[in-house]
LUMGU-56513 format. One line per field, with one value per residue (C-alpha): residue in one letter; x negated, y, z negated. Coordinates in Angstrom, 2 decimals, decimal comma, m for minus. Layout:
N
residu	a;...
xx	X;...
yy	Y;...
zz	Z;...
//
This chain:
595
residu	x;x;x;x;x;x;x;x;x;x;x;x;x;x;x;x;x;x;x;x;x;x;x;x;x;x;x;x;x;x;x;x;x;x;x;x;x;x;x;x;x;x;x;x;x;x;x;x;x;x;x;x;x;x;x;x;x;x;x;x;x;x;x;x;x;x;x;x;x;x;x;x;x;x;x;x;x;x;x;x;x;x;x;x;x;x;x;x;x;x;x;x;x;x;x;x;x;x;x;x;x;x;x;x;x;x;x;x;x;x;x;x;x;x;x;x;x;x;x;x;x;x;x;x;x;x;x;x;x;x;x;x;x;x;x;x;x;x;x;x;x;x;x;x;x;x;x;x;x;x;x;x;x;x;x;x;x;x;x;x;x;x;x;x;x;x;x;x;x;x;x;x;x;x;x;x;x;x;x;x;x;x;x;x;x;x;x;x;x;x;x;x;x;x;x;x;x;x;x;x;x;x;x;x;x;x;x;x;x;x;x;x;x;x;x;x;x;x;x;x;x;x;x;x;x;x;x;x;x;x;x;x;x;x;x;x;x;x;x;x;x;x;x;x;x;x;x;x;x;x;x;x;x;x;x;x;x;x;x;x;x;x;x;x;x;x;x;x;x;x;x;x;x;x;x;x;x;x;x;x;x;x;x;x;x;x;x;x;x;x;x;x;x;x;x;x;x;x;x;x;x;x;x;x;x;x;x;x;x;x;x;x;x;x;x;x;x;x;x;x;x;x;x;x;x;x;x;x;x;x;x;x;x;x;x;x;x;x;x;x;x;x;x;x;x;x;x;x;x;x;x;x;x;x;x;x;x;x;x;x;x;x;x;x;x;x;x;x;x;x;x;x;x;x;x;x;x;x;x;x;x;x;x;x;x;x;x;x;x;x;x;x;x;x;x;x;x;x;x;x;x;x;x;x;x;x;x;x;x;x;x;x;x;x;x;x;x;x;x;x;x;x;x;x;x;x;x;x;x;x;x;x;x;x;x;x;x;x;x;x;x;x;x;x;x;x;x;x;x;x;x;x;x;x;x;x;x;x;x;x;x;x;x;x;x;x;x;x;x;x;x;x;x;x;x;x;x;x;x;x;x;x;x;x;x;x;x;x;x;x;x;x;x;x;x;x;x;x;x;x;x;x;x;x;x;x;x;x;x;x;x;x;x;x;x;x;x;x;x;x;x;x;x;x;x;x;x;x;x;x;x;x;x;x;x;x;x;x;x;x;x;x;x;x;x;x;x;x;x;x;x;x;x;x;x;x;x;x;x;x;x;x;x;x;x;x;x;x;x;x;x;x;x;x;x;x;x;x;x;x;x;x;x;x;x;x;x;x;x;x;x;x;x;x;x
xx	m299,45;m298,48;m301,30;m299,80;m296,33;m297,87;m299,37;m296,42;m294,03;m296,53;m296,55;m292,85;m292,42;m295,55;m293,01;m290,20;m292,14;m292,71;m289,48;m288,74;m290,84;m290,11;m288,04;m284,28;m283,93;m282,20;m279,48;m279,73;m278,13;m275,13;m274,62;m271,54;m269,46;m265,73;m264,08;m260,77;m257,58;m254,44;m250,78;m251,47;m247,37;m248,01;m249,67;m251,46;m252,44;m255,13;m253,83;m255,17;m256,65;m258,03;m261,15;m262,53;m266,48;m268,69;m266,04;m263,82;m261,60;m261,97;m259,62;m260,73;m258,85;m258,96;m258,18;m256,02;m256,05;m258,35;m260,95;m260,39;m261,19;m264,66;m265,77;m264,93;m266,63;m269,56;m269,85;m269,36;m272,67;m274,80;m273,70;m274,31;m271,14;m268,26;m264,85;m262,10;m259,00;m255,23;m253,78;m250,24;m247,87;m249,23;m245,22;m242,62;m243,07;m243,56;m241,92;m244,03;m242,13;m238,68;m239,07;m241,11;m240,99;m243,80;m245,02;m247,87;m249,35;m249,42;m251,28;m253,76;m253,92;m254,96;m257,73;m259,27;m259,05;m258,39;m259,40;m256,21;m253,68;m251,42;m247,85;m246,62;m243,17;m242,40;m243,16;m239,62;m238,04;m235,90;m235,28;m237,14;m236,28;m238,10;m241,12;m240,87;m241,03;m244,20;m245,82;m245,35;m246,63;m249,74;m252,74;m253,89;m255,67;m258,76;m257,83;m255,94;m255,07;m253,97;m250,64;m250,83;m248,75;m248,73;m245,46;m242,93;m240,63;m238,14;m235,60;m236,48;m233,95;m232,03;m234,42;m236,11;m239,47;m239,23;m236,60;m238,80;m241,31;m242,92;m245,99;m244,00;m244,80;m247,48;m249,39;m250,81;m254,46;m256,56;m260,44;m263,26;m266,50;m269,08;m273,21;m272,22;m269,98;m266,60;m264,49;m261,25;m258,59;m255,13;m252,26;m250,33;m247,06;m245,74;m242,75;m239,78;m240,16;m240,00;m236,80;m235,62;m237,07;m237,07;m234,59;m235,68;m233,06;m230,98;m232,11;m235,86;m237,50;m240,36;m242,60;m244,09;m247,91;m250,19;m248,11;m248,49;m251,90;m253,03;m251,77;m253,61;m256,90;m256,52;m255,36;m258,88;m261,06;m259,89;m260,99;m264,57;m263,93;m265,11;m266,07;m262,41;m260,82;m257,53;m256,06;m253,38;m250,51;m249,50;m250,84;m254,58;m253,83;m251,78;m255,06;m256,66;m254,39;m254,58;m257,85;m258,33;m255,66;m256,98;m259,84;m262,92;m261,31;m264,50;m263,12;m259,64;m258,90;m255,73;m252,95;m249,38;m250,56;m252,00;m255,57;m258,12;m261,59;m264,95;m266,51;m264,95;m265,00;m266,99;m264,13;m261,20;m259,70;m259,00;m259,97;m258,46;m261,82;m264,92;m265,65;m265,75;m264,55;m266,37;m264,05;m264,68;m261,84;m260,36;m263,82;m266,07;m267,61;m268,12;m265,37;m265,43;m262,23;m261,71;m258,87;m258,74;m256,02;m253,20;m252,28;m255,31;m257,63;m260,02;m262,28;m263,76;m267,03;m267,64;m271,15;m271,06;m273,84;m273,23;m275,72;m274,78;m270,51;m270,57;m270,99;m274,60;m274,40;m270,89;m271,55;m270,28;m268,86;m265,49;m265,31;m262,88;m262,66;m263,05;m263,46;m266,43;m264,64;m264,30;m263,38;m262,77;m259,09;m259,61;m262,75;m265,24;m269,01;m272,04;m272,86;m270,73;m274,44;m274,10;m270,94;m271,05;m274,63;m272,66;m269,95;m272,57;m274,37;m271,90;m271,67;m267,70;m267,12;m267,91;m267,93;m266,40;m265,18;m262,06;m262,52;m261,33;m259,47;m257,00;m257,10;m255,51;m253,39;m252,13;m251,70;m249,10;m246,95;m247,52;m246,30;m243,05;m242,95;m244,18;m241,04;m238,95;m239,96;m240,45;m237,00;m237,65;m235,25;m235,77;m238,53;m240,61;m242,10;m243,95;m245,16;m242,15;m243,69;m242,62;m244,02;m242,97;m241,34;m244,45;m247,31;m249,32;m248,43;m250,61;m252,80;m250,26;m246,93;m244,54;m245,17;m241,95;m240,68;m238,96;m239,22;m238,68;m238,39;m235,98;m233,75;m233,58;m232,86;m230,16;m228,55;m228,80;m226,59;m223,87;m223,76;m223,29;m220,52;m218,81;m216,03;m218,69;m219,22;m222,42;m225,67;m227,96;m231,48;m234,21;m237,66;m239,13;m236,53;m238,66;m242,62;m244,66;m244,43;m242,05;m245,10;m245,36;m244,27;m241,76;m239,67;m239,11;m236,54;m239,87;m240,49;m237,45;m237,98;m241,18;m240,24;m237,01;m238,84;m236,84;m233,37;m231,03;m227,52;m225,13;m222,91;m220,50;m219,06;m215,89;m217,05;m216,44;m218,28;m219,22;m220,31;m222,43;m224,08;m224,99;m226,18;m228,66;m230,07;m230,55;m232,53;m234,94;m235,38;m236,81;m238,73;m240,62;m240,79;m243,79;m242,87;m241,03;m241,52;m241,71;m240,02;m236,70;m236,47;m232,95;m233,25;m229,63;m227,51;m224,57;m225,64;m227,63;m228,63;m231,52;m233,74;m235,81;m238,10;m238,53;m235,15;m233,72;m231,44;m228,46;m229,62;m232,23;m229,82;m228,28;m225,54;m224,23;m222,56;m221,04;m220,79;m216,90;m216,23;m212,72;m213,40;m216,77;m218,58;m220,68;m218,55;m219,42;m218,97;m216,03;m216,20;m212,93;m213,00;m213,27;m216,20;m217,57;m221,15;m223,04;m226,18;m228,63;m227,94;m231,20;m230,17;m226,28;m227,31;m228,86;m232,19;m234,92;m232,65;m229,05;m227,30;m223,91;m224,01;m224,00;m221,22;m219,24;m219,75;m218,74;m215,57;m214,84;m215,37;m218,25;m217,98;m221,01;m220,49;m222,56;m224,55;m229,03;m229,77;m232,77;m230,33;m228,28;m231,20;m232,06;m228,80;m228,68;m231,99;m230,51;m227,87;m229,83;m232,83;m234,98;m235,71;m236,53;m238,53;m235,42;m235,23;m232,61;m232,82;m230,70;m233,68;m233,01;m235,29;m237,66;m239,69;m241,83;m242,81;m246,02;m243,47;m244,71;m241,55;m241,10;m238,77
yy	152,76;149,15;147,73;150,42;149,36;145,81;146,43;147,72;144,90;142,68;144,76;144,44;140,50;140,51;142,49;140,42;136,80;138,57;139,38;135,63;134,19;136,91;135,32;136,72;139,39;137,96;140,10;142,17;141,49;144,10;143,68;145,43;145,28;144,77;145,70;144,90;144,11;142,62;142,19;144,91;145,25;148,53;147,42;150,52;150,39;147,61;144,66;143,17;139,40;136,32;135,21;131,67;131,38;129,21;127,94;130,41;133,38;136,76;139,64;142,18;145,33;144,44;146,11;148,84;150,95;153,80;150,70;149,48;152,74;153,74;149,82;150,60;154,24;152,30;149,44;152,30;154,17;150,80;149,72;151,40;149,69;149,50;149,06;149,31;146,83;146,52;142,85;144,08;143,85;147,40;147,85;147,10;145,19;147,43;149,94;152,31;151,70;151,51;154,61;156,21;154,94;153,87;157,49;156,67;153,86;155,85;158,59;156,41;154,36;157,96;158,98;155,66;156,29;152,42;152,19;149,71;148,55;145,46;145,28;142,72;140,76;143,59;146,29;145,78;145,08;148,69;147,98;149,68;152,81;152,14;150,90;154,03;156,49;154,74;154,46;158,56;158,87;156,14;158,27;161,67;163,80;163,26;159,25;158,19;154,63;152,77;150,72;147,18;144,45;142,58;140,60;142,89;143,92;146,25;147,25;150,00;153,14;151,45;151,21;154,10;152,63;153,04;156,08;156,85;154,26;150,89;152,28;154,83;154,16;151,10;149,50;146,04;146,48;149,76;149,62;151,25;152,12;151,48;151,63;151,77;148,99;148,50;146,48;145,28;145,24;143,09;143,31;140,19;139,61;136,19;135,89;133,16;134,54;138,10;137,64;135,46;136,71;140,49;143,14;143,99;145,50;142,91;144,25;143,66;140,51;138,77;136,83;133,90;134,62;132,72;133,71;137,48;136,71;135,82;138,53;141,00;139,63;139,14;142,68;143,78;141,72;142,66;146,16;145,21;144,32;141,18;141,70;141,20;140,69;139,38;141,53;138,56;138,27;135,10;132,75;131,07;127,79;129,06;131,63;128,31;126,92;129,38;129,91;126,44;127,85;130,95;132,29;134,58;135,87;135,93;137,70;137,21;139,18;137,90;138,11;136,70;133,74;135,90;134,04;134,04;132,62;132,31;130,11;131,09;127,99;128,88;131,42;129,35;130,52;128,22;129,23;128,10;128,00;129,62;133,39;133,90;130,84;129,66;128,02;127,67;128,91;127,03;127,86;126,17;129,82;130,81;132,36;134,34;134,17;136,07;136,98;139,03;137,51;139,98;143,32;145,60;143,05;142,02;143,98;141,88;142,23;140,58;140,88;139,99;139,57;139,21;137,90;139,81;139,23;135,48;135,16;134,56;134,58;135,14;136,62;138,65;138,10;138,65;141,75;141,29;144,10;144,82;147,08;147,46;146,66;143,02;141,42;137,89;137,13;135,33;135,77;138,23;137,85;139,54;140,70;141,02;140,63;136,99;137,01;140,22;139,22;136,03;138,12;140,33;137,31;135,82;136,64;136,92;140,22;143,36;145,95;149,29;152,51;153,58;156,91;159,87;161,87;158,90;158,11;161,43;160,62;157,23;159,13;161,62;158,66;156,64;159,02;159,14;154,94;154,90;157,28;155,04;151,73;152,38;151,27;147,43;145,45;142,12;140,37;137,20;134,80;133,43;133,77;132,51;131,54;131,90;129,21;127,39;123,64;122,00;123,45;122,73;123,91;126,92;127,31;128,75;127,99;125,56;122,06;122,05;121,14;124,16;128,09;129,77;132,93;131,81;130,17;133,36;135,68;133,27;133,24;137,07;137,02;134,59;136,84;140,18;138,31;136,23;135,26;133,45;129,52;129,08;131,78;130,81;132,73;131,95;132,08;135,11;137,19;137,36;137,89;137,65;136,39;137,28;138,26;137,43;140,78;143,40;143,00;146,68;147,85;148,54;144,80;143,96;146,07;144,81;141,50;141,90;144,90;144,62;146,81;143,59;143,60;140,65;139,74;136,57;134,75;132,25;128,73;125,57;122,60;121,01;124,68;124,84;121,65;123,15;126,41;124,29;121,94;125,26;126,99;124,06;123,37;126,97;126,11;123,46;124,59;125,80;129,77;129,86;130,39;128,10;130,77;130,03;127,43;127,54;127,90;128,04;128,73;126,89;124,05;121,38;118,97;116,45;117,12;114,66;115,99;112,41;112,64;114,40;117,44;116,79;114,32;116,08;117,31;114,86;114,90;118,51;119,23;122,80;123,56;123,69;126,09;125,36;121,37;122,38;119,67;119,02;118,31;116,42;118,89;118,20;119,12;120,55;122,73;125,98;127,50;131,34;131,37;134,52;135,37;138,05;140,29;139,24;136,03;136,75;138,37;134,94;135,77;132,83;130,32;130,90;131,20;129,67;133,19;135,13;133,41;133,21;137,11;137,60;135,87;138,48;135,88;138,08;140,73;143,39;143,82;146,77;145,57;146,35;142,67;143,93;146,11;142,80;141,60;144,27;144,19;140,47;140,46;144,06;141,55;138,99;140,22;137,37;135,80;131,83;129,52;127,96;124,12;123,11;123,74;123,49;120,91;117,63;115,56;116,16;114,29;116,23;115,35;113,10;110,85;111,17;111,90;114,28;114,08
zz	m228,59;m227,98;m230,27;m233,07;m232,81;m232,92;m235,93;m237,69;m236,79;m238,04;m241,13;m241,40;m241,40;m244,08;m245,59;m245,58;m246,04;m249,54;m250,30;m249,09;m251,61;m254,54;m257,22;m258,06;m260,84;m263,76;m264,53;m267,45;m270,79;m272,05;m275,76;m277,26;m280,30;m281,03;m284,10;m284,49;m287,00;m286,19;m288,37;m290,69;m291,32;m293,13;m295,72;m296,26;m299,68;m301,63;m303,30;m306,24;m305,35;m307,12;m306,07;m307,40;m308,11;m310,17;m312,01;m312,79;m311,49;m310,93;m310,45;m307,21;m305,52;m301,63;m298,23;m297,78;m295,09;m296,08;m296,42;m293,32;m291,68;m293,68;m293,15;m289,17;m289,86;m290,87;m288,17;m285,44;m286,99;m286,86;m283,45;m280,07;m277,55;m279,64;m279,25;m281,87;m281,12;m282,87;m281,87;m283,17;m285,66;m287,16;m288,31;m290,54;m293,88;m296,56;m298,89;m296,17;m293,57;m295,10;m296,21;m294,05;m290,66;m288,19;m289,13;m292,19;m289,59;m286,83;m288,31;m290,12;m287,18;m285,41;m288,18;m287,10;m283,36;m281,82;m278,12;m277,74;m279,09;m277,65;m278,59;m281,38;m281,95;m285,25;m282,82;m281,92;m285,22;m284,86;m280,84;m277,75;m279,22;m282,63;m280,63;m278,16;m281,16;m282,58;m279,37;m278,72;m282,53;m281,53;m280,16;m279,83;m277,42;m279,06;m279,21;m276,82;m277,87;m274,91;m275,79;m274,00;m272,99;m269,32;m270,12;m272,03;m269,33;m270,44;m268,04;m265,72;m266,22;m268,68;m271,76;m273,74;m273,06;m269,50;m268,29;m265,23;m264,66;m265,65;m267,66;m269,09;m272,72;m272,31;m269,52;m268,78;m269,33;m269,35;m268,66;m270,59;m270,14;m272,43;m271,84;m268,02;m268,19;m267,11;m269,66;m268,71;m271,62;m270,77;m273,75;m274,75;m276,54;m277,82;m275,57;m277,58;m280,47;m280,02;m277,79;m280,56;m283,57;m283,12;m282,45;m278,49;m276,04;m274,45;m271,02;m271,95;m270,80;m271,43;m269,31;m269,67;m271,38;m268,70;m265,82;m266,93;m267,95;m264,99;m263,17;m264,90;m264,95;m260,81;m260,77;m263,01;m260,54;m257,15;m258,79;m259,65;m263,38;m264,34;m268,19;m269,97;m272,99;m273,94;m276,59;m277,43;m279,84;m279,58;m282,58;m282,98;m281,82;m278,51;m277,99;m278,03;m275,45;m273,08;m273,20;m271,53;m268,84;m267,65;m265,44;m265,74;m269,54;m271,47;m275,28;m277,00;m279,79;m281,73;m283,95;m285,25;m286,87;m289,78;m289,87;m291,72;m290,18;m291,72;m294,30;m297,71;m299,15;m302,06;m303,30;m303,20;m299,88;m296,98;m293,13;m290,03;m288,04;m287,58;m287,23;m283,97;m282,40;m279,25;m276,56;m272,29;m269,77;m266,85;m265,22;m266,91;m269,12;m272,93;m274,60;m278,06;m279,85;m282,96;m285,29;m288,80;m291,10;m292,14;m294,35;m294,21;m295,87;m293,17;m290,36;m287,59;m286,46;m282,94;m281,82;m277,86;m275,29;m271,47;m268,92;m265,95;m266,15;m268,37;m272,03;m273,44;m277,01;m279,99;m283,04;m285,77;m288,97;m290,78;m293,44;m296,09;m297,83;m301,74;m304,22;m306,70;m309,54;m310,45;m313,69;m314,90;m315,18;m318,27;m321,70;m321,04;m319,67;m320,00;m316,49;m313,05;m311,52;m310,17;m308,94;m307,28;m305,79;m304,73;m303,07;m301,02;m299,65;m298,54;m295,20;m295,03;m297,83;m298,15;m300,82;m298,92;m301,22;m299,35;m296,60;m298,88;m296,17;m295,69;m299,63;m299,95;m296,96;m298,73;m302,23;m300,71;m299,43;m302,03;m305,13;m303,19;m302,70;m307,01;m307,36;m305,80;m306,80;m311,05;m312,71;m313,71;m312,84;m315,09;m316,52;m314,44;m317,02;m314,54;m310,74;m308,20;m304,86;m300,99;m299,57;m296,21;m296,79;m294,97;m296,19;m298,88;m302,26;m303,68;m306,39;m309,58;m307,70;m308,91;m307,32;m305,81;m302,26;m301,23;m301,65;m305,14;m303,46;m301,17;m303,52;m305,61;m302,35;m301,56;m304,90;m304,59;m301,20;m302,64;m306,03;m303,86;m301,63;m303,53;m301,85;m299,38;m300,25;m299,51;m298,59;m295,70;m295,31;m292,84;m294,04;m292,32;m293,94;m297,11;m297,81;m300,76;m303,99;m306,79;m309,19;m312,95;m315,34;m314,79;m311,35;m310,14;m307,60;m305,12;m305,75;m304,63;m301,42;m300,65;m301,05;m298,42;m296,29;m293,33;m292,19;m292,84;m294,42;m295,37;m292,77;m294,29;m290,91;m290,59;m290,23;m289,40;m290,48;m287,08;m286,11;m289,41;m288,42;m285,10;m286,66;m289,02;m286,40;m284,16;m286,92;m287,73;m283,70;m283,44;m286,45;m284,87;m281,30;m279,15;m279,10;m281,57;m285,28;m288,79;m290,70;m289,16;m291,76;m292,94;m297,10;m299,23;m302,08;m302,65;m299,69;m299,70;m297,22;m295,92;m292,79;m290,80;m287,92;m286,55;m285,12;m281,89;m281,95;m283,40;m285,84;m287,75;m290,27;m292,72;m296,13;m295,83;m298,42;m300,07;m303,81;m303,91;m307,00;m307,90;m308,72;m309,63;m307,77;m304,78;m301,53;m298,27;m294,96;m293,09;m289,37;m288,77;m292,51;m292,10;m294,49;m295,44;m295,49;m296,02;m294,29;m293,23;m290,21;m288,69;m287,74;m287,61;m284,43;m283,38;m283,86;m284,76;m282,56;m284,75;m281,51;m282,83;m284,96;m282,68;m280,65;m283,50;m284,18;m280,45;m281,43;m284,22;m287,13;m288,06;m290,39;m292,03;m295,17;m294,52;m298,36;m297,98;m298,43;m300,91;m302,74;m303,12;m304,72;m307,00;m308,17;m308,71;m310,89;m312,66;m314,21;m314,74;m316,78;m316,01;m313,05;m313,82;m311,72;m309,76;m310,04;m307,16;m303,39;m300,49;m299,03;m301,10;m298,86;m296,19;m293,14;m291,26;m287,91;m289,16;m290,94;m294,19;m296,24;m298,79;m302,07
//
């Protein structure tokens, strides 16, 4: 007996001298996919696009929702782990949603079936209760989308979006499961400039993005998780940022800034960065970052592999989204062959026909948007551009400092209020072009989607120097947005970045109608200027407005500020390239002037 048991423990440290010596397992490599869009502002149907290739330009149908979902149909059938992923801004934007609602996105948004969807700063365009009412339309039995955000704190009780309980209509981050996996998903809003730029309860608060961040991956990891995305929407370069900041986060999928990554040099659009972009986090691991531009045009395709709970390899590609159809905008050729060959290869488009049950879908909200939008207006000789004060001019627009659009809108407010003496309009108030050809009342809608009116507020002039050195502040701050960019009528004035608050904005001056002439602002004058209702309410940093409209020198005129415009071009017949601007000199923060 002794010599057998002997024997055996002698067996048993043989044993474990050979586990000694054995080398570790690797782990084993996960490889899933992420599709995903991001600021689709219900832009449901295609637009019609210029493409540039060997040496000339081409005319394309591209996006549209019902694209977006059979490219996403398709991606799901050649991948095995997928996940499908909205980075916000699904709402507001379009004739769509003016007339409609959220309810045409949220039932598209439920034929495609998204996993998760985080919470953008036009979620709350109409309030908590406009965002509560498309988060109960968002997700089905059959899908149930989770609705992110870790830093959107309404108030508990007191707002729609949370009568009983904090995760009453969204949570901070959900996990999935895919190919035995736990994922961990953690929703992000950008915090400024949806307090400042939105329409959100007073009541609701929002927390600071790395603070809340941070929280919720700790949260995912003291369960186990250690796989997570960031399902962010908070602007490329501050995705960039906080990637630096933050632990263990290994994907971000984002949105807000509207970008557009991948090489597409070779057709005549620009890219912010590669597709995906590879960063590291605060500890020192791999991180995939990956955005898809704006309006339905562009599915992302991340290809991911893990090595046990770190990054191995990014991959994917972008898919923007056209039709088969392509033509040359100008002479005729002999074959489409090359170019479409040239489109196919490379690496960054995709030829998609659109998923019939949701073309039908779009076709029974669109007659009623065609119905709405047919009487023309006035006739546009040629294309009138919005386009920011410090970006580069485009391709076709006028080579102008300012904003033809802008200009127009703002001439639009003073004509529909005329007893104001100057119009003021911040930049985000508008979007998209003023197109060459007929100008139709649904142009005039889509290009001033959003529920504003005309409010014309009592002023004085040392107030209305605040007001504009508050509006280009926000315009230049971290948080906060370049499209509160004060643009006039009726006003003009010089702005220099270089210099501090206060002194930014230079040689006010109002158009004074009875001596027909130009006149400096004096401080203690009292003035009518006449503005949207967006930022009347001191949204994108007008505070002043809104104390001013506290003081009952505020007043609604109660006047759609599209219908203002419709009317405006009604009476004039033809809209002209504008050729003065409010902004009669400019210095950007670089100090390279502009005149």
């Amino acid at each position: 007996m002794a010599l057998g048991r002997l024997a055996a423990v002698a067996a048993a440290f043989a044993l474990l001298a050979g586990c000694a010596t054995q080398a570790p397992q690797p782990p084993e490599n996960f490889q899933f996919t992420v599709l995903h869009v991001n600021d689709h502002h219900s832009n449901l149907a295609p637009k019609t696009r210029t493409l540039s290739w060997g040496g000339q330009d081409w005319q394309v149908q591209s996006g549209g929702f019902p694209r977006v979902a059979a490219q996403i149909d398709a991606l799901r059938q050649q991948n095995e782990h997928v996940l499908t992923l909205h980075a916000g801004d699904a709402i507001t934007g379009s004739l769509f949603f003016t007339l409609f609602g959220s309810e045409p996105d949220a039932v598209m948004m439920n034929q495609v079936c998204f996993d998760a969807f985080t919470i953008g700063n036009h979620e709350f365009d109409n309030g908590d209760k406009g965002l509560k009412t498309f988060l109960e339309q968002l997700g089905t039995p059959a899908c149930p989308t989770a609705k992110l955000s870790a830093n959107v704190k309404p108030e508990l009780g007191v707002s729609p979006l949370t009568p009983t309980s904090m995760t009453d209509s969204f949570s901070p981050y959900t996990v999935l499961q895919r190919g035995g996996e736990s994922i961990g998903i953690v929703g992000l809003t950008i915090a400024t400039k949806t307090k400042k730029s939105s329409q959100p309860d007073e009541t609701t608060q929002f927390e600071d993005e790395l603070t809340a961040t941070r929280r919720a991956i700790s949260a995912l990891q003291a369960q186990g998780v250690e796989k997570i995305i960031l399902l962010s929407h908070i602007q490329y370069q501050r995705d960039i940022d906080l990637i630096r900041q933050l632990p263990a986060v290994d994907i971000v999928i984002g949105g807000d800034s509207h970008t557009l990554l991948g090489d597409f040099n070779d057709f005549g659009l620009q890219s912010a960065g590669p597709y995906p972009t590879e960063l590291t986090n605060a500890d020192g691991t791999p991180v995939c970052l990956a955005h898809a531009y704006q309006y339905s045009q562009v599915v992302g395709e991340l290809q991911v592999e893990f090595s046990g709970d770190d990054i191995a390899q990014c991959g994917g590609r972008p898919h923007f989204l056209l039709g088969a159809d392509i033509s040359p905008v100008e002479g005729a050729v002999t074959t489409l062959n090359p170019v479409k060959n040239a489109l196919r290869e490379s690496g960054v488009f995709s030829m998609v026909e659109p998923a019939p049950e949701l073309q039908r879908l779009l076709e029974r909200y669109q007659q009623k948007v065609e119905t709405f939008s047919a009487e023309v207006l006035a006739d546009v000789p040629e294309l009138i551009c919005n386009q920011e004060i410090d970006l580069p001019r485009r391709p076709g627009c006028a080579d102008i400092l300012s904003s033809g659009a802008h200009r127009l809108t703002a001439e639009a407010f003073l004509h529909a209020v005329p007893e104001a003496d100057f119009a003021l309009n911040n930049g985000g108030s508008i979007r998209g072009d003023i197109e060459a050809g007929d100008f139709t009342r649904g142009d005039a809608f889509s290009l001033l989607p959003f529920a504003n009116t005309l409010v014309k507020i009592e002023i004085t002039g040392s107030e209305l120097k605040q007001v504009m050195e508050e509006g280009i502040a926000y315009s230049v701050s971290d948080g906060g947005s370049t499209r509160a960019y004060p643009y006039g009528a009726g006003i003009r004035y010089s702005v220099d970045l270089t210099k501090n608050f206060g002194d930014r904005v230079a040689n006010l001056q109002v158009w004074n109608k009875e001596l027909d002439d130009w006149q400096p602002v004096r401080p203690r004058e009292n003035y009518v200027v006449v503005t949207n209702s967006f930022i009347a309410g001191g949204q994108d940093g007008y505070e002043t407005f809104y104390n001013l409209a506290e003081r009952g020198r505020a007043t609604n005129t109660g006047i759609d500020y599209a219908k203002a415009m419709a009317n405006y071009a009604r009476e004039l017949k033809v809209l002209e390239r504008p050729e003065d601007f409010a902004t009669q000199s400019y210095v950007p923060v670089n100090n390279k002037g502009k005149n």
